[in-house]
N, CA, C and O atoms as CSV, one atom per row, in Angstrom:
chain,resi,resn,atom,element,x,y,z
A,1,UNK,N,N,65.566,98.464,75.474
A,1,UNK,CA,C,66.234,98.634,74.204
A,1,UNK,C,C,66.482,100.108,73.902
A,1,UNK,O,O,67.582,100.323,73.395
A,2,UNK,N,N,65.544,101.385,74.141
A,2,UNK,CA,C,65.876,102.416,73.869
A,2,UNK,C,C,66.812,103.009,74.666
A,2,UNK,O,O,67.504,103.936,74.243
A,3,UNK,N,N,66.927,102.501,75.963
A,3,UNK,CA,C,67.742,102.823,76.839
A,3,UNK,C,C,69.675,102.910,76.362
A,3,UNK,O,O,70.581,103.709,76.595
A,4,UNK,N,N,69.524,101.336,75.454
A,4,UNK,CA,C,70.676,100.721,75.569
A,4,UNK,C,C,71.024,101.692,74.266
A,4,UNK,O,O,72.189,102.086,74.207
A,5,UNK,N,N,69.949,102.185,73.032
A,5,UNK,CA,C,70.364,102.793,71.955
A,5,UNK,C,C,70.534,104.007,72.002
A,5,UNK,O,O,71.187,104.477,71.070
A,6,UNK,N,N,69.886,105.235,73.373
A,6,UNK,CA,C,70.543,106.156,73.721
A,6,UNK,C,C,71.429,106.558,74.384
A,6,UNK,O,O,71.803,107.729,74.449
A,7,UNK,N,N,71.999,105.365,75.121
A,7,UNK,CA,C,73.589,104.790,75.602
A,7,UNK,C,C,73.855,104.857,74.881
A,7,UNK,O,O,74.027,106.068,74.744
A,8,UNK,N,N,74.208,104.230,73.723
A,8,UNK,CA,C,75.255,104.240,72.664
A,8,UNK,C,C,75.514,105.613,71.923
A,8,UNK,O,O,76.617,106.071,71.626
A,9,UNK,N,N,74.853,105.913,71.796
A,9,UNK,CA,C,74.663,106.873,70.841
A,9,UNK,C,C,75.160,108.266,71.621
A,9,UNK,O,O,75.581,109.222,70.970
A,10,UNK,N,N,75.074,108.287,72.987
A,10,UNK,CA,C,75.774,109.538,73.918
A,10,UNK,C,C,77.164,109.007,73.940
A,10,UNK,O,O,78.039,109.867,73.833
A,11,UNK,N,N,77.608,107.587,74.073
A,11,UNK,CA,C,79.086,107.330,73.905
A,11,UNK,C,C,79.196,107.907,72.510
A,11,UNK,O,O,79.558,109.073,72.354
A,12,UNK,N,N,78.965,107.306,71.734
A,12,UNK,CA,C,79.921,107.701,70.867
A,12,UNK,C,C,79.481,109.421,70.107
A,12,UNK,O,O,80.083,109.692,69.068
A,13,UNK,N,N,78.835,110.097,70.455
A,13,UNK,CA,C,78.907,111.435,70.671
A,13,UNK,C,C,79.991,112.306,71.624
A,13,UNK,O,O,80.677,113.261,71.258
A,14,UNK,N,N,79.941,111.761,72.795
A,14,UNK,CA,C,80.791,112.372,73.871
A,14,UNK,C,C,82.008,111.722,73.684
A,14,UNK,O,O,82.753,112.669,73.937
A,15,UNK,N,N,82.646,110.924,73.460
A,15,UNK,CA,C,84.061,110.289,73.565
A,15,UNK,C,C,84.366,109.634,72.126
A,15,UNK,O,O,85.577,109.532,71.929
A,16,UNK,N,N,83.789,109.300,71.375
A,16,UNK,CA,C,84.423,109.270,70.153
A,16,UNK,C,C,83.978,109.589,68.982
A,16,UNK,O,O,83.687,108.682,68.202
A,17,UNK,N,N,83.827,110.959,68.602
A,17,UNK,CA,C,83.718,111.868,67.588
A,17,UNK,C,C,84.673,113.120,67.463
A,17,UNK,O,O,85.011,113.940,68.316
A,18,UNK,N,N,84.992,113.007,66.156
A,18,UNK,CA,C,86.098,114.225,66.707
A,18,UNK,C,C,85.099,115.594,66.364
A,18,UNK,O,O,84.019,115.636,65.775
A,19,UNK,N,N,86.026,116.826,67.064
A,19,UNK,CA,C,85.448,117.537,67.272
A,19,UNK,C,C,84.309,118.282,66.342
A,19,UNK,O,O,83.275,118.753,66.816
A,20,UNK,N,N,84.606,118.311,65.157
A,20,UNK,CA,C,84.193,118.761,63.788
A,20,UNK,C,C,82.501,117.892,63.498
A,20,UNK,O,O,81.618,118.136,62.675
A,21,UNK,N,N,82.582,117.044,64.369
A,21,UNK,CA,C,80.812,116.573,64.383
A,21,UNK,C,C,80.146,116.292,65.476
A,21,UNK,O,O,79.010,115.823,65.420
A,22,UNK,N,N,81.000,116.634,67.028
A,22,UNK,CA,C,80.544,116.278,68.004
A,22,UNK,C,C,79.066,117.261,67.846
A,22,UNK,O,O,78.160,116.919,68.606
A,23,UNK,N,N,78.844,118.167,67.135
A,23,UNK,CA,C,77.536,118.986,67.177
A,23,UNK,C,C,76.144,118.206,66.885
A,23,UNK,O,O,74.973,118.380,67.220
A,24,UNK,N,N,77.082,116.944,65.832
A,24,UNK,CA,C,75.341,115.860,65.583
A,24,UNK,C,C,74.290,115.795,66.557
A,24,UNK,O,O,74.788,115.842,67.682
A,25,UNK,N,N,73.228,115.719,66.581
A,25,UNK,CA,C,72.165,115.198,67.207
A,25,UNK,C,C,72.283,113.572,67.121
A,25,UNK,O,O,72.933,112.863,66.353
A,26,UNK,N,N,71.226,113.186,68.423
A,26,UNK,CA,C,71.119,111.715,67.919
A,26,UNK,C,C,70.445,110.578,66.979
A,26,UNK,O,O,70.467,109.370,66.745
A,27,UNK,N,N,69.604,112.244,66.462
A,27,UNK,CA,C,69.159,111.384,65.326
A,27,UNK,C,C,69.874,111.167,64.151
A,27,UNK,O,O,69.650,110.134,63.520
A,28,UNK,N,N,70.813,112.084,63.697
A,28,UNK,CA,C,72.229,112.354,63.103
A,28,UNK,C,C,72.536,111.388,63.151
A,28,UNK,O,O,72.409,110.574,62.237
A,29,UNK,N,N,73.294,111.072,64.788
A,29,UNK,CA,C,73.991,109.652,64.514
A,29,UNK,C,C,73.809,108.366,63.840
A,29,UNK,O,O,74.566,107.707,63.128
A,30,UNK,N,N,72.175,108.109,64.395
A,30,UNK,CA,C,71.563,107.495,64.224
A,30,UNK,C,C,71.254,106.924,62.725
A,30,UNK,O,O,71.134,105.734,62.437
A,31,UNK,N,N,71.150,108.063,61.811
A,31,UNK,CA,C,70.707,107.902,60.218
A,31,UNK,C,C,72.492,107.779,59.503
A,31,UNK,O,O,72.953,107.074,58.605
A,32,UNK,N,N,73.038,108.694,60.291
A,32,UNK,CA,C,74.217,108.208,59.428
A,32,UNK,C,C,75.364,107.021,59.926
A,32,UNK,O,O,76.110,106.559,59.063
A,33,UNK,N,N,75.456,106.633,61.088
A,33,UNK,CA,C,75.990,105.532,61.758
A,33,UNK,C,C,75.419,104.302,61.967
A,33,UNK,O,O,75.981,103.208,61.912
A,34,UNK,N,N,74.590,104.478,62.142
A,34,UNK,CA,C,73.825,102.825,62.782
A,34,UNK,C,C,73.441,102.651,62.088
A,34,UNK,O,O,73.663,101.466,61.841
A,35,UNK,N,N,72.678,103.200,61.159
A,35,UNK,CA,C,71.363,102.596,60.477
A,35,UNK,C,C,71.820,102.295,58.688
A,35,UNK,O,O,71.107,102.470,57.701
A,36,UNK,N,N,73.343,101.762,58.756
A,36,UNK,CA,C,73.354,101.749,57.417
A,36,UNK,C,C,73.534,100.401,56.701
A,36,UNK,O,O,73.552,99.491,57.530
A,37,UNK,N,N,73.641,100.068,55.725
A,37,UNK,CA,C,73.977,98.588,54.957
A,37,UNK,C,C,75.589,98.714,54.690
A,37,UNK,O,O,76.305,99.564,54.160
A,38,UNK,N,N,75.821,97.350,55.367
A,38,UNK,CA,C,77.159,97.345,55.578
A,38,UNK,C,C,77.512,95.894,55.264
A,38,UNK,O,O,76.643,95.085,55.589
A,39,UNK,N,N,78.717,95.359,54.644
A,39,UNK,CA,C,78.872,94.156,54.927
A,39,UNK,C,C,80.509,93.236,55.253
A,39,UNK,O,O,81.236,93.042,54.278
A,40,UNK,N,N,80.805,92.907,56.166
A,40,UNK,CA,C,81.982,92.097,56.650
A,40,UNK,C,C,83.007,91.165,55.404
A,40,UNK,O,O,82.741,89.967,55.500
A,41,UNK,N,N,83.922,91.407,54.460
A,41,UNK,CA,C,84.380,90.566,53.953
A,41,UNK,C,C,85.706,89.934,54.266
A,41,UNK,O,O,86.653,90.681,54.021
A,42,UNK,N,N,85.916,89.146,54.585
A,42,UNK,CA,C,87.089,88.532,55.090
A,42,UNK,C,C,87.846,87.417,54.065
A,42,UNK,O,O,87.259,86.628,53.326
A,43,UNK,N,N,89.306,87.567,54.222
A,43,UNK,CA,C,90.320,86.817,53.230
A,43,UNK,C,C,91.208,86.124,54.387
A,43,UNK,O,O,91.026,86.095,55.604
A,44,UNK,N,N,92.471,85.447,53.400
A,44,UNK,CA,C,93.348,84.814,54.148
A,44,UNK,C,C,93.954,85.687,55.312
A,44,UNK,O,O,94.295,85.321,56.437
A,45,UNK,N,N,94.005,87.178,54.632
A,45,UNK,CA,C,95.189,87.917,55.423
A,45,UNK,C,C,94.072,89.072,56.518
A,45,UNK,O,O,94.470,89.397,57.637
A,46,UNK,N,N,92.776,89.537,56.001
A,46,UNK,CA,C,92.473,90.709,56.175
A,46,UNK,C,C,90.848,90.502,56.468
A,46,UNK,O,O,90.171,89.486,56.308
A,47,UNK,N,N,90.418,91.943,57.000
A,47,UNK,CA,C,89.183,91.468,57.105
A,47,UNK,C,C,88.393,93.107,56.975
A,47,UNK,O,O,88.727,94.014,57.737
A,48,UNK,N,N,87.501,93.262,56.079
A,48,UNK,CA,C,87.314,94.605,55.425
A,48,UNK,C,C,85.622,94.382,55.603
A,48,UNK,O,O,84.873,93.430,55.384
A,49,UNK,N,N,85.430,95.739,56.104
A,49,UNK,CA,C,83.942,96.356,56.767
A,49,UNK,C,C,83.823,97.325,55.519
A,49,UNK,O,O,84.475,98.359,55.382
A,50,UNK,N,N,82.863,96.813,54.610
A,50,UNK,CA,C,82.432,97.617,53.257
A,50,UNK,C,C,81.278,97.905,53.689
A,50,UNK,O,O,80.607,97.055,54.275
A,51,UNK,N,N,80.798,99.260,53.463
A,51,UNK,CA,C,79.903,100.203,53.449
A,51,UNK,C,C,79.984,101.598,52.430
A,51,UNK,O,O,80.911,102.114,51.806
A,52,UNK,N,N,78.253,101.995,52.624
A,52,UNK,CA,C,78.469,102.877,51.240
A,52,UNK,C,C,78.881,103.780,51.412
A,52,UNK,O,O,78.497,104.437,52.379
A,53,UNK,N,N,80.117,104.378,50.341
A,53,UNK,CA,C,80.540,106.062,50.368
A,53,UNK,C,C,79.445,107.194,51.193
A,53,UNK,O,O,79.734,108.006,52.072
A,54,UNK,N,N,78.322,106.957,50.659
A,54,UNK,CA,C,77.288,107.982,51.137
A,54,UNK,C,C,76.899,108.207,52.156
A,54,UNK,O,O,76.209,109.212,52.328
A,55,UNK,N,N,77.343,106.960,53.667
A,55,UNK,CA,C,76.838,107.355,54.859
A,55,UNK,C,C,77.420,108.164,55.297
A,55,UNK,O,O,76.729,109.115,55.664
A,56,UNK,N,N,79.279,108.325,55.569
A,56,UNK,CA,C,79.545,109.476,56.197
A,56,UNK,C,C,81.173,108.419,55.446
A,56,UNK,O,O,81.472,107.252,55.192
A,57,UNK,N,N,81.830,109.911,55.372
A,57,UNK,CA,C,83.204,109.903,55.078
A,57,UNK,C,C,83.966,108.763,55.215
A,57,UNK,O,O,83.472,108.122,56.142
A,58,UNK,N,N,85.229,108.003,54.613
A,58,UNK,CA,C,85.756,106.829,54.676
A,58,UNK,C,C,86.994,107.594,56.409
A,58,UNK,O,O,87.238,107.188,57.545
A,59,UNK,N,N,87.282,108.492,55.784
A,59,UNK,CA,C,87.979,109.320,57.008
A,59,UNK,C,C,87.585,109.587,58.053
A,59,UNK,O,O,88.355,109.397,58.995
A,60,UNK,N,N,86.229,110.137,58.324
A,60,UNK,CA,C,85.370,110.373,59.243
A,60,UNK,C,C,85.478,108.861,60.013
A,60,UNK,O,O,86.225,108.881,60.992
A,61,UNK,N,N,84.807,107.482,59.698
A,61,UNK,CA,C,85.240,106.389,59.933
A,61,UNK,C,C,85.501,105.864,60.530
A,61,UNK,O,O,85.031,105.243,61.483
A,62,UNK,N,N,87.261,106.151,59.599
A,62,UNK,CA,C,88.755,105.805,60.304
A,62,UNK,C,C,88.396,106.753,61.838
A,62,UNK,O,O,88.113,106.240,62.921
A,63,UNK,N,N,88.472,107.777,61.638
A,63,UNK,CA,C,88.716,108.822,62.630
A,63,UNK,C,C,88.173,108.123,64.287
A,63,UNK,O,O,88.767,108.159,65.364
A,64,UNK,N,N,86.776,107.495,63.917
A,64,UNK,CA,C,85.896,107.449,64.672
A,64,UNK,C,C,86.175,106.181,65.398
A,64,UNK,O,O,85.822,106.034,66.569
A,65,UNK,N,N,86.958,105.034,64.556
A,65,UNK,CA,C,87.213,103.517,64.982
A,65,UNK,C,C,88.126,104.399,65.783
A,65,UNK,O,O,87.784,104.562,66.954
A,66,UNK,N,N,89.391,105.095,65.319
A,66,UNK,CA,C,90.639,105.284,66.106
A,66,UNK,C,C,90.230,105.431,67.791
A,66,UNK,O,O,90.503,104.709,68.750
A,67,UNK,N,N,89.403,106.781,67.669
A,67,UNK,CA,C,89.086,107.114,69.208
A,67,UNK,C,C,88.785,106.085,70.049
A,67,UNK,O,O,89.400,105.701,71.044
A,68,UNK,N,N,87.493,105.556,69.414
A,68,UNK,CA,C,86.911,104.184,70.294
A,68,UNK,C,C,88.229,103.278,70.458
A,68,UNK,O,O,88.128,102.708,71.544
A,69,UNK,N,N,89.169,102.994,69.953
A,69,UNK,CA,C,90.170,101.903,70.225
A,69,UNK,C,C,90.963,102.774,71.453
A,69,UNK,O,O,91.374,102.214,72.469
A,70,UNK,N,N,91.119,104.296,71.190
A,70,UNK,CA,C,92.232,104.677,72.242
A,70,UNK,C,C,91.477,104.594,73.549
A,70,UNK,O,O,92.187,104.808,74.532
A,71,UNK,N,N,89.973,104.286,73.837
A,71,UNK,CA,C,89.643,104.598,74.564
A,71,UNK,C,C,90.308,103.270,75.601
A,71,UNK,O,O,90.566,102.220,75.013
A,72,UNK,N,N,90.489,103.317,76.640
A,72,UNK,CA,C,91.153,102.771,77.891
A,72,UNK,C,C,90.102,101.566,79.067
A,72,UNK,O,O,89.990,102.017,80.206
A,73,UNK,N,N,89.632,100.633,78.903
A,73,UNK,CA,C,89.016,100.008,80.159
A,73,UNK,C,C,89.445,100.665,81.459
A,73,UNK,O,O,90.607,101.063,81.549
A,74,UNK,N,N,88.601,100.812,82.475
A,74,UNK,CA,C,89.041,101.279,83.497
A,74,UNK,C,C,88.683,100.331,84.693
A,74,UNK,O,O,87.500,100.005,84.786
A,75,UNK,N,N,89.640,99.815,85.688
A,75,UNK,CA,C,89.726,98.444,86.098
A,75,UNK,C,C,88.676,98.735,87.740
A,75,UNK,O,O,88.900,99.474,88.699
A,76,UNK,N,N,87.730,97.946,87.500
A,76,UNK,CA,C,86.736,97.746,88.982
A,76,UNK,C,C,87.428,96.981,90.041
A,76,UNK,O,O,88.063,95.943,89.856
A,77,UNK,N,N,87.256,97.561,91.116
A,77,UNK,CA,C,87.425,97.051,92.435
A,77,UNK,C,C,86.641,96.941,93.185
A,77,UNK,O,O,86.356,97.999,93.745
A,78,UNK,N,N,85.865,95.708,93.636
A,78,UNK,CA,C,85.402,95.280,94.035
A,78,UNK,C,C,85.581,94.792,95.794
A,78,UNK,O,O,86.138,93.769,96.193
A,79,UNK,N,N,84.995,95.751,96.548
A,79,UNK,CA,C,85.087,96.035,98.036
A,79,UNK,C,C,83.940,94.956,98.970
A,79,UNK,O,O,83.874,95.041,100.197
């Protein structure tokens, strides 16, 4: 388990943070990303991830979903 949570936490340090916080530590990440109260509300049309103003920026966020989406699968070949 710690393995898999300091995996995560080097991804999204190294490849999706923009530059202006790639300086966090992982405990940083940790208190202000992972570890917060969040909750899923979903409608006919939409589906909205509410969390509190106070963990880290609504922009910051956005910023942070964007990267992770541009990021690319990269296809295995199997020899």
């Amino acid at each position: 388990m710690f393995a898999l949570a300091y995996n995560l936490g080097n991804f999204l340090r190294r490849l999706a943070l923009p530059n202006y916080v790639k300086h966090w530590s992982l405990t940083t990440l940790r208190e202000k990303l992972i570890k917060i109260g969040a909750k899923v509300v979903s409608g006919a049309r939409y589906i909205v991830f509410q969390m509190a103003e106070v963990a880290i920026p609504r922009g910051l966020f956005r910023a942070i979903l964007e990267r992770i989406r541009r990021l690319k699968p990269t296809s295995v070949v199997f020899r």
